[in-house]
N, C-alpha and C positions, 0 to 999 in steps of 0.2 A: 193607577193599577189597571184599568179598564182599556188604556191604551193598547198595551200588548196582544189583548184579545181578540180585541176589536179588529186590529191589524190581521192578526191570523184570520179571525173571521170574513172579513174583507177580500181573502186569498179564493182568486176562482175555485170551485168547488169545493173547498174546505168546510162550509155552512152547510152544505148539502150530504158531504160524509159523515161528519159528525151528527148528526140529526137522524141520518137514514140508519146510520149504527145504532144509538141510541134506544133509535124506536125498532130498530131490527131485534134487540136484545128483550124488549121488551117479556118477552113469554119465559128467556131465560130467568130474568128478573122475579116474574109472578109466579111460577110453575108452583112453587111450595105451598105458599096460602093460597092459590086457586087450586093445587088438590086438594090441599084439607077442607074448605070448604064445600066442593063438590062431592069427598067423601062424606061428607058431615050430614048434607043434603040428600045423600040416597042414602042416610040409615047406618052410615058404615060406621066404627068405634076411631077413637083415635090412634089406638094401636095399629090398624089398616093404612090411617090414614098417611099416619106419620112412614110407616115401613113403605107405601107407595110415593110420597116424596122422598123417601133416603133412598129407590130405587133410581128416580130420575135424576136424581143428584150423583149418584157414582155412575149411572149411565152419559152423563153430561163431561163428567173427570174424564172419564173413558176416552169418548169420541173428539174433544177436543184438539188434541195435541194429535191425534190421528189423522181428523180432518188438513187441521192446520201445515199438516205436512204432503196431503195432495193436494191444495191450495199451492205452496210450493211449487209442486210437479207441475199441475195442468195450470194453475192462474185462478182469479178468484173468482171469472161469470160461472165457469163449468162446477163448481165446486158448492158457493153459498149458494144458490139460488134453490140449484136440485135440493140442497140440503134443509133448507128455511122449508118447501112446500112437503118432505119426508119426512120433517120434524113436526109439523101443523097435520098432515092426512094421521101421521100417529096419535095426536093429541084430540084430534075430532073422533075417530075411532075411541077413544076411551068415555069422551064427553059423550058418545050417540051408544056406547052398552054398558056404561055403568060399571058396578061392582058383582052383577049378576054372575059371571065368569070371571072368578080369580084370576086363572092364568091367561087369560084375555088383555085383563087389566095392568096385569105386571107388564108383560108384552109389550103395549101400547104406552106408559108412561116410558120403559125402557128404549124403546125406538126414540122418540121423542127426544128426551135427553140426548141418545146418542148421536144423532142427525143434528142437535141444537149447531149451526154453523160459525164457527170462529170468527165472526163479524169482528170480535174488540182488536184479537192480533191480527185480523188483516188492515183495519184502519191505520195501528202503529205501522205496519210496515208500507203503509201510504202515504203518511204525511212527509217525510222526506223529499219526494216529488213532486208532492203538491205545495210547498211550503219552500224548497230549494235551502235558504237559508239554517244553518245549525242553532242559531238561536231559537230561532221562531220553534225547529223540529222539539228543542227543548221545551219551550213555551206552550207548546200544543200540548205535549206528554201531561203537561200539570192541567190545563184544561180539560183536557180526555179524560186524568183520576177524577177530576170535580165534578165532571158531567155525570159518569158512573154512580158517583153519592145521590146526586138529582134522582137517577132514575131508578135506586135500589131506595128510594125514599120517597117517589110517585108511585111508583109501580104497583105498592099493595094499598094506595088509596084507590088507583083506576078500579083494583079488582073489587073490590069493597063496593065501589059506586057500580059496576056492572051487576054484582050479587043483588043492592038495593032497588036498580033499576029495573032489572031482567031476572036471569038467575042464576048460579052457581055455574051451571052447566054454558048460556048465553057468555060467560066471562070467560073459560075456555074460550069458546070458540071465535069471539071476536079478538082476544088477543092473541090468539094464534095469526089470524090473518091480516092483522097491524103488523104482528113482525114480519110476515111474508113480503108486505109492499114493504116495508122498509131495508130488506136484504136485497128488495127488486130497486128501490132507488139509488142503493151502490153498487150494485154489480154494473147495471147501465151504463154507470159516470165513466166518462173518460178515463180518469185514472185508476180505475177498474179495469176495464177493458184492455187498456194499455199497460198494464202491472208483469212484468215476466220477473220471475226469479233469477237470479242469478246460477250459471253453473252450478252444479255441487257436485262434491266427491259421494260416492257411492257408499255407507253406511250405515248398517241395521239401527245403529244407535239413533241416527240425525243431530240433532240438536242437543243431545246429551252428551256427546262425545267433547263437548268442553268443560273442561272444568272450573272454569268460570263462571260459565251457566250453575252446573252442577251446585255450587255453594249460596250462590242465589237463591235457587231452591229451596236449601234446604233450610237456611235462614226465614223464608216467605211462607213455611211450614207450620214455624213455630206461631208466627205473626198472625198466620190464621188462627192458631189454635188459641190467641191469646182473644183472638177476635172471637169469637166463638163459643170458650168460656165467659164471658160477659154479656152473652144473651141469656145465658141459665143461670147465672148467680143473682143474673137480675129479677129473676124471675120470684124467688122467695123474700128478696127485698122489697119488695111490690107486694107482696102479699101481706108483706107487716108495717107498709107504709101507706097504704089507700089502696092498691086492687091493681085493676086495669091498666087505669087510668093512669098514673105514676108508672108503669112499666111502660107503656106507649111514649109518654115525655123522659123516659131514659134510653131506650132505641131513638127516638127523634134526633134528642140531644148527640148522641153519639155520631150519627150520621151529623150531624149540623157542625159540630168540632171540625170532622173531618172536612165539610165543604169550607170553611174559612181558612181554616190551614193550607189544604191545596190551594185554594185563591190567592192567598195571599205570597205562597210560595212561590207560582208561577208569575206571578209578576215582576220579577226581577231576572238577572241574569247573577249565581252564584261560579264567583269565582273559586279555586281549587278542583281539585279530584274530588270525582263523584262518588268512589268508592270509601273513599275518608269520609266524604258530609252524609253516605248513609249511614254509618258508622253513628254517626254523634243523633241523627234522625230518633233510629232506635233508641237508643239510650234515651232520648228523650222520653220514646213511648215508654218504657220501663218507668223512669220518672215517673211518670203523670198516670202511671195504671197503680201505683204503689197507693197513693192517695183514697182509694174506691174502699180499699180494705177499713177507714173509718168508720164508713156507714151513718152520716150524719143523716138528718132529715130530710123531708122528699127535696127540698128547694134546692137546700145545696147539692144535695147528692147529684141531683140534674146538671147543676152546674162543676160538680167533678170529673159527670161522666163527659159532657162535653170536651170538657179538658184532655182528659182521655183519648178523644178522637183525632184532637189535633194535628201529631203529626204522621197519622195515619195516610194522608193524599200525599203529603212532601214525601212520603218515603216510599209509596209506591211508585210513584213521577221519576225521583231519583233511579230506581229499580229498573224503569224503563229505561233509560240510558244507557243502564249497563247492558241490560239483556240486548240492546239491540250492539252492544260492541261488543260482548262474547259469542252470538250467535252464529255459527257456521257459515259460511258461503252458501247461500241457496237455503239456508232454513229459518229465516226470520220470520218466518208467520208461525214456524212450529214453535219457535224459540219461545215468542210471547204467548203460545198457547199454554205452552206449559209451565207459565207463570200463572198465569189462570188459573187453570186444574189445579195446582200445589195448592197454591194458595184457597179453593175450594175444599179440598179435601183436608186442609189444616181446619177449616173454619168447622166440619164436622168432625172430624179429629172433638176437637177443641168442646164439642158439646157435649160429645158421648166421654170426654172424661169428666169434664165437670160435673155433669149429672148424678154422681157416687159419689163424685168431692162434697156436694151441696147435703145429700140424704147422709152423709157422713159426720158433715163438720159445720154444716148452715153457708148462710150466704157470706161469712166473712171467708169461710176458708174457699169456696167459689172464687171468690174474688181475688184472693193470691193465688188463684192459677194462673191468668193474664200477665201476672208480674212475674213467673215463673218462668212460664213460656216466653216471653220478650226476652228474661234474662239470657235464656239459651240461645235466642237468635242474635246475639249482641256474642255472645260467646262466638258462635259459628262466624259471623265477619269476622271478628277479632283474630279467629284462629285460621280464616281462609282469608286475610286484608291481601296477602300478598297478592295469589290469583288473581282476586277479584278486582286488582288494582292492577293487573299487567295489563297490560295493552291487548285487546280480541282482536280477530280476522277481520271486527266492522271498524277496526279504529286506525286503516290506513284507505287514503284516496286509490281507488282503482277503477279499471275500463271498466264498461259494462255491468254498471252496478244492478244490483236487482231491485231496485227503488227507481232506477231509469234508465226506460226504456228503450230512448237516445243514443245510450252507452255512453252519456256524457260522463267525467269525470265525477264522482261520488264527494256527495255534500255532508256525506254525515261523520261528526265524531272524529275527524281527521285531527283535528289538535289535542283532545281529552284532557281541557283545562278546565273548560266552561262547561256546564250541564244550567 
């Protein structure tokens, strides 16, 4: 299993992208519980604190697919780097005035998110170059979902240990400027610097103007929202099963499902259409989300919700493959950006209805939201398979591809057997 990686990781710069990304994303990863707890810390309620993270979070949806699309235009040094140190001057600006000025405050977590730099889709729309091989471009995708689990599974312990260390505010500020050097260690690399887009046709739309894309979308919608509701349902199942404590080993769990499953995924090469094995992906998540609605004891439920997370990485990994063969000529960095954002905005989607589900019908009927929501996105493939199965603009070899900058013939996606 450990072979494949290894190999990728071995691939000049590819140890150093993925790392720099990672750690680039870092402040994206934290922003939520390091403002609640910074609002927590100057006195603020949680209603403040919460409405200043669901500021930064739709300011984040916002700017992403935006950026992701001058990234496109001008290339990635001009674009992240500006963007990592306007995202960090916004976030130290709210950490150095507090909650004393409301509309100060909005402001500055607003900026912050907006400017947050598309670091994850500029990585996928690197590794093709740096990796040449379609295997490996596959192989990395599933690595890249497993790393994201790591870091959306570190990220609120570092902030926790900088609260413990220093303070609420010190946690801001040094993870802002972690993710600064880390956006400064890929923009520098080679295949940064030497990254051009490919041509594009001129259209308001960009990246949406396929409809390929488009059903991806709206499929990764749902996927959030299922993801989503299962931080709130869990939240009253915790409260009748031990507290805290048990909610924390159900978030862990969940993430942990997910990191084995993409491991395990990426370790091999799946033959068939990608669009068919996301197909049966889903279905599985539906499967294994049905299961939660029992509500057995803290132990097993842990080991449900694990289950649960499984094939959460395989089917975003899968995802990437497509998105990068529907992607327009020239908008692959936006394309995957606004896999991103959906997929954000399902995930609070997914809270704020669960929320009324739970004070309505308790944590069982929470819990058949997840199964609800997957159903639908299982519906939406099934009802877009064709599209989503036709061959995209990334899935023929051509000159001067926008993954390289040689203008060597294009390595990626050319067969659409293998993902």
């Amino acid at each position: 299993m450990a072979t494949g990686y290894l190999e990728i990781l071995r691939a000049r710069h590819a140890a150093r992208l993925l790392v720099g990304t990672l750690v680039g994303r870092l402040p994206c990863a934290t922003a939520p519980i390091a403002i609640v707890l910074f609002v927590r810390a100057e006195g603020g309620s949680y209603t403040l604190a919460g409405a200043l993270a669901a500021v930064y979070g739709v300011a984040n949806a916002v700017g992403q697919p935006v950026l992701g699309r001058i990234v496109d235009l001008r290339g990635q040094p001009l674009v992240q780097l500006p963007a990592a140190v306007l995202s960090g001057l916004a976030m130290a600006v709210f950490a150095f005035s507090g909650i004393g000025s409301l509309p100060l405050a909005y402001a500055a977590v607003a900026g912050a998110g907006l400017f947050t730099p598309p670091l994850e889709g500029g990585l996928r729309a690197l590794w093709p170059s740096v990796l040449r091989r379609e295997d490996q471009v596959h192989t990395a995708y599933a690595m890249d979902a497993v790393a994201q689990e790591v870091m959306f599974t570190v990220g609120p312990l570092l902030v926790t240990l900088c609260v413990s260390l220093w303070s609420a505010q010190a946690a801001l500020l040094v993870l802002n400027v972690v993710g600064v050097l880390g956006a400064l260690s890929v923009v520098v690399s080679e295949p940064s610097r030497a990254w051009r887009s490919a041509p594009r046709e001129a259209h308001w739309l960009g990246a949406l103007r396929s409809p390929g894309l488009l059903a991806l979308l709206a499929a990764f919608l749902f996927i959030g929202m299922a993801l989503g509701s299962i931080t709130v349902a869990s939240v009253p199942y915790a409260d009748d099963h031990g507290g805290d404590a048990v909610y924390g080993w159900l978030m862990a769990a969940l993430g942990f499902g997910a990191l084995v499953g993409g491991t395990v995924y990426g370790a091999r090469q799946w033959a068939g259409e990608p669009a068919r094995r996301l197909q049966v992906l889903v279905a599985l998540l539906v499967v294994c989300y049905l299961p939660l609605m029992l509500m057995p004891d803290a132990v097993p439920m842990v080991a449900l919700t694990a289950l649960a997370g499984v094939f959460l990485a395989p089917a975003i990994a899968c995802a990437f493959v497509l998105v990068d063969r529907h992607a327009p000529r020239g908008t692959v960095t936006e394309a995957f950006s606004w896999l991103v954002t959906t997929f954000t905005v399902g995930h609070s989607v997914g809270t704020g209805v669960a929320g009324p589900v739970v004070e309505t019908g308790g944590a069982l009927w929470g819990f058949a939201v997840p199964a609800v929501a997957g159903g639908v996105s299982l519906l939406v493939l099934t009802a877009t398979g064709r599209v989503v199965a036709a061959p995209g603009q990334g899935a023929v070899v051509v000159s001067g591809s926008e993954n390289d900058p040689n203008r060597a013939p294009e390595p990626r996606f050319s067969s659409g057997d293998r993902a």
